[in-house]
Backbone and ligand atoms as CSV (ligand in chain L), in Angstrom:
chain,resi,resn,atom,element,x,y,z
A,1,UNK,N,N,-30.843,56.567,1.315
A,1,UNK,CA,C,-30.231,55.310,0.875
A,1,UNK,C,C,-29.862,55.432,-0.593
A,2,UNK,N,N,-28.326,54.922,-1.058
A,2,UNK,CA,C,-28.464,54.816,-2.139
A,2,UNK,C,C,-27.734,53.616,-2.461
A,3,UNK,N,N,-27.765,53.777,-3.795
A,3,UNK,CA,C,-26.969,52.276,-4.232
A,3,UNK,C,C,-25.606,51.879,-3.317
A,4,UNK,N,N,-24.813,52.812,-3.025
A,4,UNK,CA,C,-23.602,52.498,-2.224
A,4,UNK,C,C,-24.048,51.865,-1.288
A,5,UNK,N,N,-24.834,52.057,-0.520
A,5,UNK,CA,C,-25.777,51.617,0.953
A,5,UNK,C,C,-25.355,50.164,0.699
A,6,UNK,N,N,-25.948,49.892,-0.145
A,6,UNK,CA,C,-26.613,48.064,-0.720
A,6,UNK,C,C,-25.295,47.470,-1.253
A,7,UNK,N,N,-24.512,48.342,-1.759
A,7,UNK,CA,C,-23.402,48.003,-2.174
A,7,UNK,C,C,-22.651,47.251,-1.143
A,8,UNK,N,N,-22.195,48.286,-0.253
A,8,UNK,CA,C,-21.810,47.666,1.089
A,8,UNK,C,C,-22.014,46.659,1.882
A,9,UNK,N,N,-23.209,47.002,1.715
A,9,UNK,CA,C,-24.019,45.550,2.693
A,9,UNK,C,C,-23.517,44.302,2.321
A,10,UNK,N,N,-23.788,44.073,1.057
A,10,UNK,CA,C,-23.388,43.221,0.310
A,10,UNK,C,C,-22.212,42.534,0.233
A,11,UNK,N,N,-21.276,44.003,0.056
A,11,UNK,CA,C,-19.895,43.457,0.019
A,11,UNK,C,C,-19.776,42.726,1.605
A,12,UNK,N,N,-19.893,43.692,2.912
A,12,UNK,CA,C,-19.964,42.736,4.449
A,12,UNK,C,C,-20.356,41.521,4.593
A,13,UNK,N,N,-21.637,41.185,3.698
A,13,UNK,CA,C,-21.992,39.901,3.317
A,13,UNK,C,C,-21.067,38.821,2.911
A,14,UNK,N,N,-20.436,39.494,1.741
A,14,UNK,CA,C,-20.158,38.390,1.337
A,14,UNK,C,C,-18.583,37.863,2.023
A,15,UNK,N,N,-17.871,38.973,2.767
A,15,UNK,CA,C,-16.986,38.932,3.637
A,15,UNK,C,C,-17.019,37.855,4.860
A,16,UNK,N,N,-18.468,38.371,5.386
A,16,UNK,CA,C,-18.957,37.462,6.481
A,16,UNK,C,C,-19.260,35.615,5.736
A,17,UNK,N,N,-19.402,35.894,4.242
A,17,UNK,CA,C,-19.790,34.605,4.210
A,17,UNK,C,C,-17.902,33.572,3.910
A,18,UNK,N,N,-17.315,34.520,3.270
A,18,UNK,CA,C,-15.891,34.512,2.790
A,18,UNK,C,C,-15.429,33.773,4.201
A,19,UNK,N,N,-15.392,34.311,5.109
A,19,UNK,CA,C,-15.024,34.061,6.391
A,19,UNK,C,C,-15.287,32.649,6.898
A,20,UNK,N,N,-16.418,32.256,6.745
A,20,UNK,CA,C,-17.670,31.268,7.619
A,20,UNK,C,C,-16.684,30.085,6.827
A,21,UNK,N,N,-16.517,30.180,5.335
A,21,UNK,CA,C,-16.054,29.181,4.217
A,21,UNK,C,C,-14.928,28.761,4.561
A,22,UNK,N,N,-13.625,29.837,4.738
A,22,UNK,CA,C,-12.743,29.536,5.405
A,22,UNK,C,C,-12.334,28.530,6.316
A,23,UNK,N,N,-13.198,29.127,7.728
A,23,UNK,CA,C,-13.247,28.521,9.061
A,23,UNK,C,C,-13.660,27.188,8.701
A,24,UNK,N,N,-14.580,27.165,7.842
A,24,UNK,CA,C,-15.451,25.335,7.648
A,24,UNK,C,C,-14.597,24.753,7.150
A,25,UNK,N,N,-14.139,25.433,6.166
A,25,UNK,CA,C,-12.942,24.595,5.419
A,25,UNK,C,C,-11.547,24.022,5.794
A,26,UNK,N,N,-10.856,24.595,7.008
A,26,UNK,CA,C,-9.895,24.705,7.210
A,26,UNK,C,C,-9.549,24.388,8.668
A,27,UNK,N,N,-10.719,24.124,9.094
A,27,UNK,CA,C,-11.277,24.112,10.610
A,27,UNK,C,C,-10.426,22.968,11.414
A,28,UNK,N,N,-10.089,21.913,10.677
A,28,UNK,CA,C,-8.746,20.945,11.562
A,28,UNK,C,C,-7.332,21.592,11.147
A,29,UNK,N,N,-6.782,22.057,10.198
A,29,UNK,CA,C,-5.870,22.733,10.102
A,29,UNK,C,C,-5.150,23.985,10.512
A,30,UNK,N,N,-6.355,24.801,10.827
A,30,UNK,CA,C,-6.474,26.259,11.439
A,30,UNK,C,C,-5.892,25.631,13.566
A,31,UNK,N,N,-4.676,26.708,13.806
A,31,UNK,CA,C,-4.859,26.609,15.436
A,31,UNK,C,C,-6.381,27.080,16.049
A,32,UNK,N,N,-5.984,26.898,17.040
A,32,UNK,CA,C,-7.513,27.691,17.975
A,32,UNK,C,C,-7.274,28.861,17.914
A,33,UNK,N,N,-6.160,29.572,17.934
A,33,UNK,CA,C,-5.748,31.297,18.010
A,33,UNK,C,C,-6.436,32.053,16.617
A,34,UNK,N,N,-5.829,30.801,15.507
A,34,UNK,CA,C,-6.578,31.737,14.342
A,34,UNK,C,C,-7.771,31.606,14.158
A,35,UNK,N,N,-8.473,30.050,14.470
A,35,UNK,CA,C,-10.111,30.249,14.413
A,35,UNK,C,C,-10.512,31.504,15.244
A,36,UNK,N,N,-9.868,31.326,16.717
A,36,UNK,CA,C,-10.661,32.678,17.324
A,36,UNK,C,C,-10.649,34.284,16.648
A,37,UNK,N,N,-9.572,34.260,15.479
A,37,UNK,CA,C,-9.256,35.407,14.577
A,37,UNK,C,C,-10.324,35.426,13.917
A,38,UNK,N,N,-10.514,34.247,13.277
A,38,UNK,CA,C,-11.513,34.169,11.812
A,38,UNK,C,C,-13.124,34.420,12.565
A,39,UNK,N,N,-13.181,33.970,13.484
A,39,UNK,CA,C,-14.383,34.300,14.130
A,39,UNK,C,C,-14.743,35.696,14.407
A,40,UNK,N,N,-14.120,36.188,15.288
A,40,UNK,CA,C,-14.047,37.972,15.846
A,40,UNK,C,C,-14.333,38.412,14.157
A,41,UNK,N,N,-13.180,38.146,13.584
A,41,UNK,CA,C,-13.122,38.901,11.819
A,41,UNK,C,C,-14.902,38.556,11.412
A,42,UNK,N,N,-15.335,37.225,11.626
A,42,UNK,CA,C,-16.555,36.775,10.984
A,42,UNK,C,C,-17.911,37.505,11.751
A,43,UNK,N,N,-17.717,37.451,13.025
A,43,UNK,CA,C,-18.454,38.573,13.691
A,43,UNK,C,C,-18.819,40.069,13.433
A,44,UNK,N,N,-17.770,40.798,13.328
A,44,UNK,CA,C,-17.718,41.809,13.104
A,44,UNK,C,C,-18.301,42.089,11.443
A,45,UNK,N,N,-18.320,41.628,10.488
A,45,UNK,CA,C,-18.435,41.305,9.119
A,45,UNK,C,C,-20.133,41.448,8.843
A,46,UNK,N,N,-20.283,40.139,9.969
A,46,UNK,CA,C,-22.058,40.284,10.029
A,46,UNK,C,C,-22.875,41.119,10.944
A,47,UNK,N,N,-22.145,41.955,12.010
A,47,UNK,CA,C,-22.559,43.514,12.639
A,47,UNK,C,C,-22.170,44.418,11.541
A,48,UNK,N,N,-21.685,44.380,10.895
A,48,UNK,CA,C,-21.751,45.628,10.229
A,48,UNK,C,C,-22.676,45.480,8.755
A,49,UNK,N,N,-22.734,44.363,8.461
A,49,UNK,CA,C,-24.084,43.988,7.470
A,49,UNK,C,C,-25.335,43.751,8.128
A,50,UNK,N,N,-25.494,44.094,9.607
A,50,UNK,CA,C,-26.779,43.956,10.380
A,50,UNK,C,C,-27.058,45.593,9.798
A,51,UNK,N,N,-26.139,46.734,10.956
A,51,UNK,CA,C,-26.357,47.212,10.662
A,51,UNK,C,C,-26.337,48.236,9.447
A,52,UNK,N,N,-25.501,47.945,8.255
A,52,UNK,CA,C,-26.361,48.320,6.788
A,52,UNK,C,C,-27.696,47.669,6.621
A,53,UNK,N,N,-27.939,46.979,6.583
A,53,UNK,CA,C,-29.491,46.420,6.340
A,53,UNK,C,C,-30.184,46.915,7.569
A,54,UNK,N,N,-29.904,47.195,8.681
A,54,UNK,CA,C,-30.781,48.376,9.299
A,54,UNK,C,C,-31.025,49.635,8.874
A,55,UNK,N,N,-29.981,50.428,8.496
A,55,UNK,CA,C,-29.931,51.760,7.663
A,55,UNK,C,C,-30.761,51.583,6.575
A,56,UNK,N,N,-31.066,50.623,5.906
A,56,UNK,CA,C,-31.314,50.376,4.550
A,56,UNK,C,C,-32.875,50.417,4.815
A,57,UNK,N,N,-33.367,49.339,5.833
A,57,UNK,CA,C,-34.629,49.864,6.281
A,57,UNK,C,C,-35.431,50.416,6.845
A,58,UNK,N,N,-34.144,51.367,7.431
A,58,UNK,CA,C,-34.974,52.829,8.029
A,58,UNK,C,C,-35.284,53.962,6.854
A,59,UNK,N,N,-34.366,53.598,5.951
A,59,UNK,CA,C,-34.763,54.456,4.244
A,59,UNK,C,C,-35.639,54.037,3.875
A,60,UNK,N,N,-36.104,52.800,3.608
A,60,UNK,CA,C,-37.346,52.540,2.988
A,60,UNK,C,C,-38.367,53.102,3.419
A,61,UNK,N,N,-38.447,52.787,4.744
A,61,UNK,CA,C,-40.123,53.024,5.719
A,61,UNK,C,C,-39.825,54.611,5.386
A,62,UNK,N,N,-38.674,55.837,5.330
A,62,UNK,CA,C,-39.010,56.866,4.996
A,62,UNK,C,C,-39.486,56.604,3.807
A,63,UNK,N,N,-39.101,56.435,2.920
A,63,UNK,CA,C,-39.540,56.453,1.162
A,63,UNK,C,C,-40.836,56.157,1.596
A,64,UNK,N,N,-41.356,54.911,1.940
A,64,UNK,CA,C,-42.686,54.224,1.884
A,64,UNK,C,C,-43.317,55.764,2.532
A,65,UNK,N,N,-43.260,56.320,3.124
A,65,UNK,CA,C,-44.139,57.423,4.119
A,65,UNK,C,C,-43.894,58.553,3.135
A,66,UNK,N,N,-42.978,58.758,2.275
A,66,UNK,CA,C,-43.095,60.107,1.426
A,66,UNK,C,C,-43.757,59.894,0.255
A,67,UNK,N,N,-43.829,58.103,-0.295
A,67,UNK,CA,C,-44.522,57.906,-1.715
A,67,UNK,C,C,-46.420,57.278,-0.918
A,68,UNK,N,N,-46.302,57.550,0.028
A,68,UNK,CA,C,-47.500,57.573,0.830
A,68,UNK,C,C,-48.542,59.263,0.390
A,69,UNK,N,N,-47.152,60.113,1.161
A,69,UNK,CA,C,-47.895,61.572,0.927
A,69,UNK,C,C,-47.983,62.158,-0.080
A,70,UNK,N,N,-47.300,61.717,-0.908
A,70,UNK,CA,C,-47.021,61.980,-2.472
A,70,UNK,C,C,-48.573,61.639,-3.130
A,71,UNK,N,N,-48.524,60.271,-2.812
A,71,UNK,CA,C,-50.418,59.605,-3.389
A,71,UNK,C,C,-51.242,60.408,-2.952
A,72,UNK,N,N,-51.235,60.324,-1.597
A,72,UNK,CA,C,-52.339,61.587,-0.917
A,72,UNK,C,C,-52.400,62.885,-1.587
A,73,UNK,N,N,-51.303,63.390,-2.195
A,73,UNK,CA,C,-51.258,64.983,-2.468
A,73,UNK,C,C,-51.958,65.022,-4.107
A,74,UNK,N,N,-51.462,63.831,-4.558
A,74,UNK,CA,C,-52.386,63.189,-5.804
A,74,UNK,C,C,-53.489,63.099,-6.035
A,75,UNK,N,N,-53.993,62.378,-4.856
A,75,UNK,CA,C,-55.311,61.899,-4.916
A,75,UNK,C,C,-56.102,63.456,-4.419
A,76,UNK,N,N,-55.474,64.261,-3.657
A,76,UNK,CA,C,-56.473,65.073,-3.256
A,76,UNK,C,C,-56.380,66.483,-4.262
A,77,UNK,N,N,-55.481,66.701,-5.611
A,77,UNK,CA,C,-54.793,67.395,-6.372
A,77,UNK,C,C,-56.189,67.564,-7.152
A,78,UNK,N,N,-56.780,65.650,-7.586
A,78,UNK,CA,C,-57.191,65.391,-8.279
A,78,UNK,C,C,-58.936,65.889,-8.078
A,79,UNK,N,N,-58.844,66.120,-6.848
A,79,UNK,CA,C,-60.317,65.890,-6.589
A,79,UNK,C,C,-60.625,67.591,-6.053
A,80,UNK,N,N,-59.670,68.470,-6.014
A,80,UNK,CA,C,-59.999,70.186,-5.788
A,80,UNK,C,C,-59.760,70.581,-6.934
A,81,UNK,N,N,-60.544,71.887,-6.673
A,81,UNK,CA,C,-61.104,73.287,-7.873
A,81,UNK,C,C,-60.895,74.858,-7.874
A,82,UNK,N,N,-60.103,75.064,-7.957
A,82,UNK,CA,C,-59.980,76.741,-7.954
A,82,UNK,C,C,-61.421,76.922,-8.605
A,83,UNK,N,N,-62.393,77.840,-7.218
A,83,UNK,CA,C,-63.109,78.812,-7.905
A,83,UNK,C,C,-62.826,80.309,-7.346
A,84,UNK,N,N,-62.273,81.294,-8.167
A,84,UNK,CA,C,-62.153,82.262,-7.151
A,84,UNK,C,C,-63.383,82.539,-6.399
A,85,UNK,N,N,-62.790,83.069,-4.800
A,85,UNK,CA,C,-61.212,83.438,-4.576
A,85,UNK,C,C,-60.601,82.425,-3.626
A,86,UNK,N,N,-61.642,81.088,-3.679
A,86,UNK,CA,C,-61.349,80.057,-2.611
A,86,UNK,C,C,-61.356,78.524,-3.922
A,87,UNK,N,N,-61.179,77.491,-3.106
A,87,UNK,CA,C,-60.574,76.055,-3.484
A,87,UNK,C,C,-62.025,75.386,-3.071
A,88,UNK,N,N,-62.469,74.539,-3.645
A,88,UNK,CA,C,-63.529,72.971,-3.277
A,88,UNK,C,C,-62.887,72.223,-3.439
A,89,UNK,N,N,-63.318,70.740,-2.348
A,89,UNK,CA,C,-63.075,69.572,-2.732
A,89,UNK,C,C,-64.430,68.792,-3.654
A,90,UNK,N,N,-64.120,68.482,-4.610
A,90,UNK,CA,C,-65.179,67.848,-5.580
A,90,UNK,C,C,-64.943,66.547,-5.771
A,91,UNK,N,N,-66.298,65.328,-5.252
A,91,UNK,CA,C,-65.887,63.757,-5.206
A,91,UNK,C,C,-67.336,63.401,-5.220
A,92,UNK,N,N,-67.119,62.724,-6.418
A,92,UNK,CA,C,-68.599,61.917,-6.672
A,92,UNK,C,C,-70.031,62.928,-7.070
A,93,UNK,N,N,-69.770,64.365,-7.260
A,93,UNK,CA,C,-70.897,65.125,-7.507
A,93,UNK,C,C,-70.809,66.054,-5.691
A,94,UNK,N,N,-70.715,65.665,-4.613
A,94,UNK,CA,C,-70.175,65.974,-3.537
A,94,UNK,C,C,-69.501,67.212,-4.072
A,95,UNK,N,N,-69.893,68.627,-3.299
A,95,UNK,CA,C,-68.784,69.773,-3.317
A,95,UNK,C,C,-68.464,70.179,-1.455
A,96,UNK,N,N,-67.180,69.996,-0.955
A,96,UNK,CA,C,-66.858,70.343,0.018
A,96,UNK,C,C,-66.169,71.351,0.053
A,97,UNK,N,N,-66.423,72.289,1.118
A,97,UNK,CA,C,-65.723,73.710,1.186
A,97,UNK,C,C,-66.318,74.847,1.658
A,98,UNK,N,N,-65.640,75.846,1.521
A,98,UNK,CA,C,-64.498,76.273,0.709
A,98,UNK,C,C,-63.356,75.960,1.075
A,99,UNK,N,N,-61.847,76.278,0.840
A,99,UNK,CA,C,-60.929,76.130,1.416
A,99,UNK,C,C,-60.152,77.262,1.202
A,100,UNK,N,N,-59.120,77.647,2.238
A,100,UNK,CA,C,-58.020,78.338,1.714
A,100,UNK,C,C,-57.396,78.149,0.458
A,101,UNK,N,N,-57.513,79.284,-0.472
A,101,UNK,CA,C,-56.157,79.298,-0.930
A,101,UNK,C,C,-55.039,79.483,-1.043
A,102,UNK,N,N,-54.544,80.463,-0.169
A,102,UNK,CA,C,-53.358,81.125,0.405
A,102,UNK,C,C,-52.862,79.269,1.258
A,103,UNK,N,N,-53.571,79.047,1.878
A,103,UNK,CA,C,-52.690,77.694,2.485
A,103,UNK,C,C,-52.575,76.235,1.153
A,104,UNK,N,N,-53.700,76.093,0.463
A,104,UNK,CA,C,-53.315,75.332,-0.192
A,104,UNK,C,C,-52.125,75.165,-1.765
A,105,UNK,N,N,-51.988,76.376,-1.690
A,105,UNK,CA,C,-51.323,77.027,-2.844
A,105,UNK,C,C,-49.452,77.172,-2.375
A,106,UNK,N,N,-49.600,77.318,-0.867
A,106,UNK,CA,C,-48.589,77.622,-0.031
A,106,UNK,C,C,-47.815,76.344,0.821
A,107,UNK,N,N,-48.554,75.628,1.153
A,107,UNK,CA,C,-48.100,74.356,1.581
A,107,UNK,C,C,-49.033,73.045,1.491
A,108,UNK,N,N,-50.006,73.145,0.587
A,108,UNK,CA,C,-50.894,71.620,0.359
A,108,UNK,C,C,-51.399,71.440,1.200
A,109,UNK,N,N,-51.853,72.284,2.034
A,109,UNK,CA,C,-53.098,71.834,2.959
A,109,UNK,C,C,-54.783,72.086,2.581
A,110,UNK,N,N,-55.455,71.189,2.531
A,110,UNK,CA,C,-56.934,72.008,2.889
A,110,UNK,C,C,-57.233,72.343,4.172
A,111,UNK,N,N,-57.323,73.764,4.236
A,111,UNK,CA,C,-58.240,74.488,5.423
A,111,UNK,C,C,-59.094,75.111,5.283
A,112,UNK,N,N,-60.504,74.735,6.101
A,112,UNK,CA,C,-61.930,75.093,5.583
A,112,UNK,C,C,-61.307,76.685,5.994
A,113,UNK,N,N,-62.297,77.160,5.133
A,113,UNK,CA,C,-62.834,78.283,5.755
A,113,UNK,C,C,-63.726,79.028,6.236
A,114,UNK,N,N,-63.747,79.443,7.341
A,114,UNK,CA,C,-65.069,79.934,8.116
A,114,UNK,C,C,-65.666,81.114,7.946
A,115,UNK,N,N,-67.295,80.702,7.781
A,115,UNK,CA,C,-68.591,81.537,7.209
A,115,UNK,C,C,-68.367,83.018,8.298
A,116,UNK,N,N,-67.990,83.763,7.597
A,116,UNK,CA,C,-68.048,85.388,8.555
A,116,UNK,C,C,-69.517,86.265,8.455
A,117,UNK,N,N,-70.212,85.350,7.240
A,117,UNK,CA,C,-71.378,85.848,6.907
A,117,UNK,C,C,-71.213,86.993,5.438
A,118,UNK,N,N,-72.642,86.979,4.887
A,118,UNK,CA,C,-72.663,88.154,3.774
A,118,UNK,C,C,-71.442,88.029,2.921
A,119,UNK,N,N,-70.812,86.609,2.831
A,119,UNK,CA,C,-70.035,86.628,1.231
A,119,UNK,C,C,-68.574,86.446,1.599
A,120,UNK,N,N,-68.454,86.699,3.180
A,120,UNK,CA,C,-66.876,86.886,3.625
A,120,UNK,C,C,-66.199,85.565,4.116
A,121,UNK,N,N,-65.205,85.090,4.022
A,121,UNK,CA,C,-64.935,84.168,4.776
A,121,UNK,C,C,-63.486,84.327,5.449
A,122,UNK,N,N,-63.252,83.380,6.369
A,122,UNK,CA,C,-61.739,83.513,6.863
A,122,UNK,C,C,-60.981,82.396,7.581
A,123,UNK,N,N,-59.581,82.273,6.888
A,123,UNK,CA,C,-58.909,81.645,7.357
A,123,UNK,C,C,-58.047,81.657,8.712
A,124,UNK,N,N,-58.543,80.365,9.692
A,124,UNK,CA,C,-58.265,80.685,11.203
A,124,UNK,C,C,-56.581,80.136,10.813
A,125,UNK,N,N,-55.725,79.263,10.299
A,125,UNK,CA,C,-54.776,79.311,9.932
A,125,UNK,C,C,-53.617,80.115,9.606
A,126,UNK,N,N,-54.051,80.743,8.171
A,126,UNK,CA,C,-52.809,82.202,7.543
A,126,UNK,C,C,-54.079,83.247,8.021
A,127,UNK,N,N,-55.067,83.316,8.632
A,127,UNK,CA,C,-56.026,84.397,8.589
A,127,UNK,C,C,-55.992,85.355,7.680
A,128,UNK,N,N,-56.612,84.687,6.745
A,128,UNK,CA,C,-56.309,85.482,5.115
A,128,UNK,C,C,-58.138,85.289,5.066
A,129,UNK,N,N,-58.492,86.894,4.622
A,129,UNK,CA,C,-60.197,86.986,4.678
A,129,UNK,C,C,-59.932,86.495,2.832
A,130,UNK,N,N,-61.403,86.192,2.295
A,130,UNK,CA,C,-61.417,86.065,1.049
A,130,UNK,C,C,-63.222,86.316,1.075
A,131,UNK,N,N,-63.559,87.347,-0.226
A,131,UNK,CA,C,-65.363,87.536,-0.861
A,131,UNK,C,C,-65.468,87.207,-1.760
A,132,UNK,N,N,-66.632,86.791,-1.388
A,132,UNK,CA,C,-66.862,85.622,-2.695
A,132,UNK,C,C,-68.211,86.314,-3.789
A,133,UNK,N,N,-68.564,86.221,-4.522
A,133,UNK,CA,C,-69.461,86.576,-5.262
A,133,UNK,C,C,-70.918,87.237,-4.196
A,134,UNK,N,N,-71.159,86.901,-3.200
A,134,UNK,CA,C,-72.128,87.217,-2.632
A,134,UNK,C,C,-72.034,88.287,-1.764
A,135,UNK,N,N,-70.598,88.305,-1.603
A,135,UNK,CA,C,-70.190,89.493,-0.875
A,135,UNK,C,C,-70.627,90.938,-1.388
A,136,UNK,N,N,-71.070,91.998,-0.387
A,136,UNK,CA,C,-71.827,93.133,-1.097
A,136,UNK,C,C,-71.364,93.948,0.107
A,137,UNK,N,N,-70.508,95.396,-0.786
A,137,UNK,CA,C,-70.152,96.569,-0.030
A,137,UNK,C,C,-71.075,97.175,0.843
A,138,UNK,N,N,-71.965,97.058,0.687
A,138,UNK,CA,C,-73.042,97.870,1.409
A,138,UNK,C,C,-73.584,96.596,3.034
A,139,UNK,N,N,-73.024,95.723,2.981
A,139,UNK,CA,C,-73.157,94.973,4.048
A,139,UNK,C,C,-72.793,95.500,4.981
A,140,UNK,N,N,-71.703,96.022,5.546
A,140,UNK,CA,C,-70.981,96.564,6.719
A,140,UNK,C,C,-69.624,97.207,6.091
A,141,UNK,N,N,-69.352,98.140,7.255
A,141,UNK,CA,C,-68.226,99.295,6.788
A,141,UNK,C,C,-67.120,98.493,7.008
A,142,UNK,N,N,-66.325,98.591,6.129
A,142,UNK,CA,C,-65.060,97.788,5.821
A,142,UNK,C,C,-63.584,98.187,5.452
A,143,UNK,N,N,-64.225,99.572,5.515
A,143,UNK,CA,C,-62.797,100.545,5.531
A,143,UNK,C,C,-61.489,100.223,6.028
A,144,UNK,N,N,-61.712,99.669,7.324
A,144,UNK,CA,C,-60.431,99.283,7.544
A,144,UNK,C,C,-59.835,98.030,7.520
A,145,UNK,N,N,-60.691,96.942,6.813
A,145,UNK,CA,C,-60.452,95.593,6.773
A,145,UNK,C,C,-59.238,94.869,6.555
A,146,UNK,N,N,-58.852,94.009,6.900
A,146,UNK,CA,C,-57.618,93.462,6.165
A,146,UNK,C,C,-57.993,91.931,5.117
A,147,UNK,N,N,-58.736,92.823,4.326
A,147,UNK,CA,C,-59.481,91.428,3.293
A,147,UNK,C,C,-58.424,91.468,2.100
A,148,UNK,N,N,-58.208,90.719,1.828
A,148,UNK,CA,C,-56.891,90.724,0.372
A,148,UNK,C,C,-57.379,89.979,-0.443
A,149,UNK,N,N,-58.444,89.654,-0.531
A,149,UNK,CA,C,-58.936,88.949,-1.900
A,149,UNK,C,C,-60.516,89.469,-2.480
A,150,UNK,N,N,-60.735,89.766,-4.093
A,150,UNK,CA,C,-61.186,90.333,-4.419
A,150,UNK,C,C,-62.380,89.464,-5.707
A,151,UNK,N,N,-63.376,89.857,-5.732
A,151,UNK,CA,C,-64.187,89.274,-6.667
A,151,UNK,C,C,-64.964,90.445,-7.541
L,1,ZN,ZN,ZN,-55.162,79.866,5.076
């Protein structure tokens, strides 16, 4: 939606109202042929300012739903922590997590990530492994891993 949108509407409006003034005004003077003109004309005037002001509020309810996710992406911006090599949510002293970072970095999602044990974790999402400080080489052979994150 933009200003033209409203512009329009408006102008149909005031066409449709241009019209109505006419007809009232003129309404013993006017034949029946041209009232039935001024009418159809007055009809049509206020369908097409129905539907601009329908268009108009199918834009909003989008806007309203994107300055919706916008807050959300805010509010939850506000409340995570990069610790390498993963993300927390932190609220009120509360630490939730870990999370991806490969997904939250990539498209704003939190996705937990799941305990593989001994320091490892992994994302069932981008399945991106990440070790975390506790992680220790000597846990299991890992030679061929596909872990891409490093502590
Ligand atoms: Zn991920």
């Amino acid at each position: 939606m933009d200003l033209v949108t409203i512009s329009t509407a408006l102008s149909s409006l005031k066409s449709a109202y241009d019209l109505s003034k006419v007809i009232s005004e003129s309404a013993d003077s006017l034949e029946q042929a041209e009232i039935k003109l001024k009418l159809a004309e007055l009809m049509g005037a206020l369908a097409d300012t129905k539907s601009q002001i329908s268009d108009i509020k199918l834009e909003l309810i989008t806007k309203n739903e994107k300055i919706q996710e916008l807050e959300n992406q805010i509010r939850i911006q506000n409340q995570v922590k990069f610790e390498q090599p993963y993300y927390w949510k932190i609220t009120n002293d509360n630490r939730d997590g870990p999370y991806c970072q490969k997904c939250y970095d990539d498209i704003k999602k939190l996705i937990r990530l799941q305990d593989e044990k001994h320091g490892s974790w992994r994302c069932l999402v981008c399945s991106s492994y990440f070790r975390d400080k506790n992680y220790k080489e000597e846990s299991f052979d890992d030679s061929d891993s596909p872990y891409n994150s490093y502590v």
